[in-house]
C-alpha positions as CSV (number, residue, x, y, z in Angstrom):
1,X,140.9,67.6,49.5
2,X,143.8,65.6,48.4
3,X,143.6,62.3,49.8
4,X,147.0,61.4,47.5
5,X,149.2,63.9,48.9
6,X,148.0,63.5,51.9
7,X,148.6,59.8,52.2
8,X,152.4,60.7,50.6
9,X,152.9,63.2,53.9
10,X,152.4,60.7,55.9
11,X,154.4,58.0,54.1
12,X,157.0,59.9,54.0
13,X,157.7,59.3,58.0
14,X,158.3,55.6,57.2
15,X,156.5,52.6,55.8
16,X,152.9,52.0,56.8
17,X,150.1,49.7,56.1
18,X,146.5,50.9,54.9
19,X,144.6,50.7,58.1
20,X,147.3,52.5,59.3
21,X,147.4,55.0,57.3
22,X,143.5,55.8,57.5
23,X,144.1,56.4,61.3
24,X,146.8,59.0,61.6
25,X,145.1,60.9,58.7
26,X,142.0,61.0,60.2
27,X,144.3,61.7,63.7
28,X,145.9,64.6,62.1
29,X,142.6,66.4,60.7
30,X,140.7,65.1,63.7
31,X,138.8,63.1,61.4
32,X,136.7,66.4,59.7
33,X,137.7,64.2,56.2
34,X,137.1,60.9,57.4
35,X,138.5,57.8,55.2
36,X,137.3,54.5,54.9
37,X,139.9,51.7,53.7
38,X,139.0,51.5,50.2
39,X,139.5,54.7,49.5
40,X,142.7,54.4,51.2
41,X,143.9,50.9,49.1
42,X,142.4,52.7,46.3
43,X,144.8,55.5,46.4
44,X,147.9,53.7,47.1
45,X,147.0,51.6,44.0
46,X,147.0,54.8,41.6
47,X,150.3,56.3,43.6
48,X,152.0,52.5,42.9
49,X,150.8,53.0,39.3
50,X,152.2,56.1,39.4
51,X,155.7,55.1,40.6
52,X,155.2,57.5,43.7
53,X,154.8,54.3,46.5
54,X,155.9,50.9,46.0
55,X,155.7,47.8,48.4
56,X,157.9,47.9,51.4
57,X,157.3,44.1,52.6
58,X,155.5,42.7,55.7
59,X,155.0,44.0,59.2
60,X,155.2,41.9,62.1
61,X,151.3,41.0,62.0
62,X,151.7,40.6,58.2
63,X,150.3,43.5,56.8
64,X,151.6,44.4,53.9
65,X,153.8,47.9,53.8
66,X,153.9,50.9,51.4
67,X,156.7,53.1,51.0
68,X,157.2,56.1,49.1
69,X,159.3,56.2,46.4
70,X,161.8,59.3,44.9
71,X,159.7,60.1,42.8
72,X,156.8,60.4,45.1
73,X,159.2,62.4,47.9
74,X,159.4,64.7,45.0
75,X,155.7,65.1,44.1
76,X,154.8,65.7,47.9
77,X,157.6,68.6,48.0
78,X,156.1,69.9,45.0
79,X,152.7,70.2,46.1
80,X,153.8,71.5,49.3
81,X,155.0,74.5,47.5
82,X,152.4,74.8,44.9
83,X,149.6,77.4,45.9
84,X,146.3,75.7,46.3
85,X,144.2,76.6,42.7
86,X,141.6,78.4,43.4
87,X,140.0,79.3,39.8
88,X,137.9,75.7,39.7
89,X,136.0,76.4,43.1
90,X,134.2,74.1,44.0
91,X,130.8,73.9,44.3
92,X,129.2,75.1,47.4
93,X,125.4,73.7,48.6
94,X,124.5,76.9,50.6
95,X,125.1,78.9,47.4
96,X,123.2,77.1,45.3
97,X,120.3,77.0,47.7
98,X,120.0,80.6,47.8
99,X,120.6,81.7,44.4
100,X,117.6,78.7,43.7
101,X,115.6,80.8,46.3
102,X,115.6,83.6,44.7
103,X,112.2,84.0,43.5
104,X,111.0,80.7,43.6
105,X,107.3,80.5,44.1
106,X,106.1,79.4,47.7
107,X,110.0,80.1,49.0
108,X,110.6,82.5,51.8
109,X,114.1,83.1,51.2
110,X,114.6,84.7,54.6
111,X,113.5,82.1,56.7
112,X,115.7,79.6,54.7
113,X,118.8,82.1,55.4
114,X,117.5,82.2,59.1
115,X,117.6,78.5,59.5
116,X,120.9,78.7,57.7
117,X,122.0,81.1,60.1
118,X,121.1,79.2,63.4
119,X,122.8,76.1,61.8
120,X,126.2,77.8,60.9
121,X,126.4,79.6,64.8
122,X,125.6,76.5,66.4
123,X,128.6,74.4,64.5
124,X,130.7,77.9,65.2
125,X,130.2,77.2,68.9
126,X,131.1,73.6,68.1
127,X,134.5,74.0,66.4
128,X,135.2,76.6,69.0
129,X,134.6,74.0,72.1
130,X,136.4,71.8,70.1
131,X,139.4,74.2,69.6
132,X,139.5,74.8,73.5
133,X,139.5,71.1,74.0
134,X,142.5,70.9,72.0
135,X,144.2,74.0,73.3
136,X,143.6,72.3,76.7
137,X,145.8,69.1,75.1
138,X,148.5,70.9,74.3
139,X,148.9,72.2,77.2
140,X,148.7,69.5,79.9
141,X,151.6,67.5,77.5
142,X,149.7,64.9,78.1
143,X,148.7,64.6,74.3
144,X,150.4,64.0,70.5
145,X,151.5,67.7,70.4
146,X,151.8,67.2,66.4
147,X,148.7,65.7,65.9
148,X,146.8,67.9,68.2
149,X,148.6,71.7,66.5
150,X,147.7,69.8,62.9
151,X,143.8,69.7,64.4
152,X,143.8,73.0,65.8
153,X,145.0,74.7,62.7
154,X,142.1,72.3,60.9
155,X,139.6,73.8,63.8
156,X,140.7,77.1,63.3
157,X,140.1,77.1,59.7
158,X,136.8,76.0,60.2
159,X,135.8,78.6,62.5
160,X,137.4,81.3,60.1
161,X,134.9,79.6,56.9
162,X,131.6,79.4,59.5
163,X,132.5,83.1,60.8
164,X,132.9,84.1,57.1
165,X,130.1,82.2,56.2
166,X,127.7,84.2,59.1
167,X,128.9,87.6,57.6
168,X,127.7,86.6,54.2
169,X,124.5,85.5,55.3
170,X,124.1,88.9,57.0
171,X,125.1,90.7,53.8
172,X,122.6,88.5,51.5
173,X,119.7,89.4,53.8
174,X,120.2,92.8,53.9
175,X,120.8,92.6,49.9
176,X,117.4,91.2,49.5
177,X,115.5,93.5,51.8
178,X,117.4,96.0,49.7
179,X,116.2,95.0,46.9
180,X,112.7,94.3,47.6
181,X,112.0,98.1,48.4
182,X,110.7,100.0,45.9
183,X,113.2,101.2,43.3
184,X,113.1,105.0,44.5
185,X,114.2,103.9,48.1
186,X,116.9,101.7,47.1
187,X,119.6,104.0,47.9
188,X,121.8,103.1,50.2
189,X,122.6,105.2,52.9
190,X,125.9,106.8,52.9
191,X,127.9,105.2,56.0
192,X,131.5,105.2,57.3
193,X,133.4,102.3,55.0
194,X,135.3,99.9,57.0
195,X,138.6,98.7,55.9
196,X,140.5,96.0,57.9
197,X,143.5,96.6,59.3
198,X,145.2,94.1,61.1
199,X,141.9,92.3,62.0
200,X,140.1,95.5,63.1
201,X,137.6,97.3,61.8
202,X,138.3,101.0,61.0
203,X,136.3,103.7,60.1
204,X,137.2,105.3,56.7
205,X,137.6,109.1,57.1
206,X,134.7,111.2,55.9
207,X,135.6,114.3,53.5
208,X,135.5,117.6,55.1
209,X,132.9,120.2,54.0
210,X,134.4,123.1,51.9
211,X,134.3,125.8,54.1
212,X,133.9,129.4,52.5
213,X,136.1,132.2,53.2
214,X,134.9,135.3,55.3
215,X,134.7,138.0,53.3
């Protein structure tokens, strides 16, 4: 997560103090990353050491404002258009767990992937109340419509990674029941393939059996 361009987005709307900036950018990703104020001071530290914010003066109340610079306005356009990388992933807890599992003495590796399982449907059904919730803002226009559509794409992406994240369970028990039967029933049974298209499942054709000509 980039706290740094993140913090430039938001400069970039005008001059804002730290405190102030920790709330909307925990208001626009409905708090899923939350910030404390160090971090925050931290990071406009290394973007004024960077030349990409610079003091803007005093508010009202005396705190003291940011701005970002030209420079900075050019690194947040940059990174808006740069893909995210994805050949570092990074490193994933529920990965780790399981590929530990895997033959570990005293370890049933199914009933950690079941507990895993109950865990990862239960915070699906979260973001998804959640995602009504904000629907639900949007809609009465009684609510920061920008603020709210930032959240929802930020729900929505979570739902997608816990969805995701069910399927793979599924597939890595299946994969170890597979692979705990003895090596001359390992076979796997030949099925229809799916292949997604637009979202839906469809069945891969099957190839016809040869027929042989009537004599």
């Amino acid at each position: 997560m980039s706290i740094r361009h993140g913090l430039l987005a938001l400069l970039e709307r005008g001059p804002r103090y730290g405190s102030q900036l920790r709330t909307e950018f925990e208001s626009r990703t409905g708090s899923t990353w939350p910030l404390n104020v160090g971090q925050v001071y931290t990071t406009l530290a290394r973007l004024e050491r960077d030349g990409l914010v610079a003091p803007g003066g005093e508010d009202s109340a005396g705190h003291t404002l940011y701005a970002i610079t030209d420079s900075g306005r050019a690194e947040l356009h940059q990174w808006y258009e740069r893909p995210v990388d994805r050949t570092n992933p990074p490193r994933d807890e529920l990965s780790i767990k399981l590929a530990m599992a895997v033959g570990a003495p005293g370890v049933d590796i199914r009933a950690v992937i079941q507990a895993q399982r109950h865990a990862t449907i239960k915070a699906m059904q979260d973001y998804t109340r959640l995602k009504a919730q904000a629907l639900a803002a949007i809609d009465s226009g009684k609510s920061r419509e920008r603020d709210d559509v930032a959240w929802l794409l930020v729900l929505e992406q979570l739902i997608f990674q816990t969805e995701a994240e069910a399927r793979w369970l599924d597939h890595s028990e299946s994969r170890l029941v597979r692979l705990s039967l003895p090596a001359d029933r390992r076979a796997e049974p030949d099925q229809p393939q799916a292949a997604e298209t637009d979202g839906a499942a469809v069945t891969a054709p099957q190839p016809r059996a040869s027929r042989t000509p009537r004599s």
